[in-house]
C-alpha positions as CSV (number, residue, x, y, z in Angstrom):
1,X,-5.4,-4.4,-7.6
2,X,-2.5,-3.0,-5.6
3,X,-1.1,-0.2,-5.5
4,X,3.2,-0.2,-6.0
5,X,4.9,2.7,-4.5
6,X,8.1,3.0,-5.7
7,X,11.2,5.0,-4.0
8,X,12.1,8.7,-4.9
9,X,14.4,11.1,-4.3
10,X,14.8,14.8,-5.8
11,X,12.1,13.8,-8.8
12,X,14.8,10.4,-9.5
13,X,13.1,7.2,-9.2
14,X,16.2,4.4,-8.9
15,X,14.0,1.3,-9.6
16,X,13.2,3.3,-13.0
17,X,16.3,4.4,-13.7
18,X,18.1,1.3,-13.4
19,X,15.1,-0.6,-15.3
20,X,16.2,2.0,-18.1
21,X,19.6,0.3,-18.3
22,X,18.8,-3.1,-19.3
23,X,17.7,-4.8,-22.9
24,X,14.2,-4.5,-24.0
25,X,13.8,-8.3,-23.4
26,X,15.2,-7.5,-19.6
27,X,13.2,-4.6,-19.2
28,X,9.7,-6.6,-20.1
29,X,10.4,-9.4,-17.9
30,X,11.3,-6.8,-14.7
31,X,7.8,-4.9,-15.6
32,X,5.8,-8.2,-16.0
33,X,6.6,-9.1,-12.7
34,X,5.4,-5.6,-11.6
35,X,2.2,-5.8,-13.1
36,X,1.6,-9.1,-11.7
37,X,2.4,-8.2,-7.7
38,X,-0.1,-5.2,-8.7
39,X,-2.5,-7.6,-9.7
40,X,-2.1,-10.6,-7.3
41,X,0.1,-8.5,-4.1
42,X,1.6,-10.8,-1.8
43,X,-0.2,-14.0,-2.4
44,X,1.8,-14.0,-5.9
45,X,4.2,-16.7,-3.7
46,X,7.4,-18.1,-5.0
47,X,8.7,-17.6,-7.8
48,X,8.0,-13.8,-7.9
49,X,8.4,-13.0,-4.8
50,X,10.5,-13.6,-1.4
51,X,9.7,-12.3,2.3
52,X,12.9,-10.1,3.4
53,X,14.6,-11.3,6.2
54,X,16.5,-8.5,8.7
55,X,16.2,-5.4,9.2
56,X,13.2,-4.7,6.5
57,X,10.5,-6.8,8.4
58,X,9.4,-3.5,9.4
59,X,8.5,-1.7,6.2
């Protein structure tokens, strides 16, 4: 299992708060494909995930 650090500033979490925004049906999708780069980290592959390209190859 992998651990998923997520961004925050000031106590505010942006990937939260924007997944707070969206429908219900939205919201499960976006935290299924959480729980499954958790589970399976970048050998998930394509569909769910995408290398970055520019200036984030460093992260």
């Amino acid at each position: 299992m992998f651990e998923i650090e997520y961004y925050e500033e000031n106590n505010k979490c942006p990937v939260f708060d924007f997944i707070k925004t969206l429908s219900p049906k939205e919201q499960a999708k976006i935290l299924r494909e959480i729980d499954l780069l958790a589970e399976f980290g970048l050998s998930l592959g394509l569909p769910h995930i995408k290398k970055l390209q520019g200036p984030f190859n460093n992260l």
